[in-house]
C-alpha positions as CSV (number, residue, x, y, z in Angstrom):
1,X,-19.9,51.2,-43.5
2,X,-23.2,52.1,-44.2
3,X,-24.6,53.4,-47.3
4,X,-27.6,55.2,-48.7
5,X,-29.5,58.2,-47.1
6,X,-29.4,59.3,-43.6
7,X,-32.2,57.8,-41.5
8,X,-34.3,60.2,-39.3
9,X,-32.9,58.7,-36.4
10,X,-29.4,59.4,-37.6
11,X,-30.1,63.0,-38.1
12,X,-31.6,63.1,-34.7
13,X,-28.5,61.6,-33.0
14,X,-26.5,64.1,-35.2
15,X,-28.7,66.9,-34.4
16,X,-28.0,66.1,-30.3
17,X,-24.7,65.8,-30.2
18,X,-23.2,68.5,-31.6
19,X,-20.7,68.8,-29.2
20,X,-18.9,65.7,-31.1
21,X,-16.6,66.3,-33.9
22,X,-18.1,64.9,-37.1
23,X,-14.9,62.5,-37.2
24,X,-16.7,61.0,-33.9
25,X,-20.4,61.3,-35.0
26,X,-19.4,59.5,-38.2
27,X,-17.3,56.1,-36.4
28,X,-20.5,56.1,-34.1
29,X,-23.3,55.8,-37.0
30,X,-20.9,53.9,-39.2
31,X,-21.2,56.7,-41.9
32,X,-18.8,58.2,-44.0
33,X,-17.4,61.6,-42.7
34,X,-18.3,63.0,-45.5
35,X,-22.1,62.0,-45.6
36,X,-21.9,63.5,-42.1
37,X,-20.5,66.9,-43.0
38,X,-22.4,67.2,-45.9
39,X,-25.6,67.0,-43.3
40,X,-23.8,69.4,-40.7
41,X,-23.5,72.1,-43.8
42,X,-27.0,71.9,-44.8
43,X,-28.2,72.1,-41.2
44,X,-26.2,75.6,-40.5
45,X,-26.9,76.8,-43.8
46,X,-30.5,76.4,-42.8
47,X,-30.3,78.2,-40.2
48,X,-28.9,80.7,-41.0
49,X,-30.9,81.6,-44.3
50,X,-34.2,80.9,-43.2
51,X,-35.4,84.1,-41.4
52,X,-38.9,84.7,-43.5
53,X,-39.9,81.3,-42.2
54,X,-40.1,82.8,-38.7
55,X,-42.4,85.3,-40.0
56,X,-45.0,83.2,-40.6
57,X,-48.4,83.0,-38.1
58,X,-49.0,79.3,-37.2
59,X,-51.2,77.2,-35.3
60,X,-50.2,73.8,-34.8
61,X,-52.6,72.4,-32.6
62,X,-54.9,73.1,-35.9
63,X,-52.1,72.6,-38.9
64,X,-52.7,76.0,-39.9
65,X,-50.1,79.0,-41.1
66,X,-50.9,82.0,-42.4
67,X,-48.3,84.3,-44.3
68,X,-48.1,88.0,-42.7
69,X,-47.6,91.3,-43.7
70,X,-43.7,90.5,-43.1
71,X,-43.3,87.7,-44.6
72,X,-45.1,88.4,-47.8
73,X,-42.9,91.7,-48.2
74,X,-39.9,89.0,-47.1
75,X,-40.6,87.0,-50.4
76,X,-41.4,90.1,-52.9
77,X,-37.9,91.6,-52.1
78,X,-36.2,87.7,-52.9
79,X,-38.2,87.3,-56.1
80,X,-35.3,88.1,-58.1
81,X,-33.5,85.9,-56.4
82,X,-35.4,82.9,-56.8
83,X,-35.3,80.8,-60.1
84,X,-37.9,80.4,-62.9
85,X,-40.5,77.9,-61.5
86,X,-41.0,76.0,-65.3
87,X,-38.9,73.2,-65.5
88,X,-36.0,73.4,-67.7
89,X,-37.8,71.3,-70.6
90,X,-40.5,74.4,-71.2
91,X,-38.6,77.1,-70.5
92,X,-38.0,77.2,-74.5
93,X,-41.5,76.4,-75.4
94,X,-43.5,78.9,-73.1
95,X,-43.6,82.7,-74.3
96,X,-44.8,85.1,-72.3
97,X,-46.9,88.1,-74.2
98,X,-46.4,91.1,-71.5
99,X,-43.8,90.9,-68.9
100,X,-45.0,92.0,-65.4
């Protein structure tokens, strides 16, 4: 059995045949089922929770994406949601003066 992270071209093979039970998907990689599920879970959970990355303008022939109108009110409404961005060492050691 294989060990370690999931290549890209495992992903890719799990990503095309999701008509296969992970059970199946797991004897053909020679992965554990659990390494498998895990990857299935992450992959719905994406997309499911990801709608204010579709609301962002891009250009790929140029590398270029521009957030909207949308998505930038998208992201002010989940600010609360979202955790502090200071890592967990500082978060004692910085004080803020005036709260916004």
């Amino acid at each position: 059995m294989k060990r370690g992270p999931l290549s890209n071209k495992e992903k890719q093979f799990i990503d095309s045949n999701t008509s296969m039970s992970v059970q199946e998907v797991a004897t053909k990689l020679e992965r554990s089922v659990s390494v498998v599920s895990k990857y299935v879970e992450i992959q719905k959970d994406e997309e499911t929770t990801s709608p204010i990355h579709n609301l962002f303008a891009r250009k790929e022939d140029r590398g270029v994406t521009v957030m909207t109108e949308a998505a930038s009110m998208a992201g002010d409404e989940n600010r609360d949601k979202r955790a502090t961005s200071s890592p967990k060492r500082y978060r004692g050691v910085i004080h803020k003066i005036k709260e916004d």
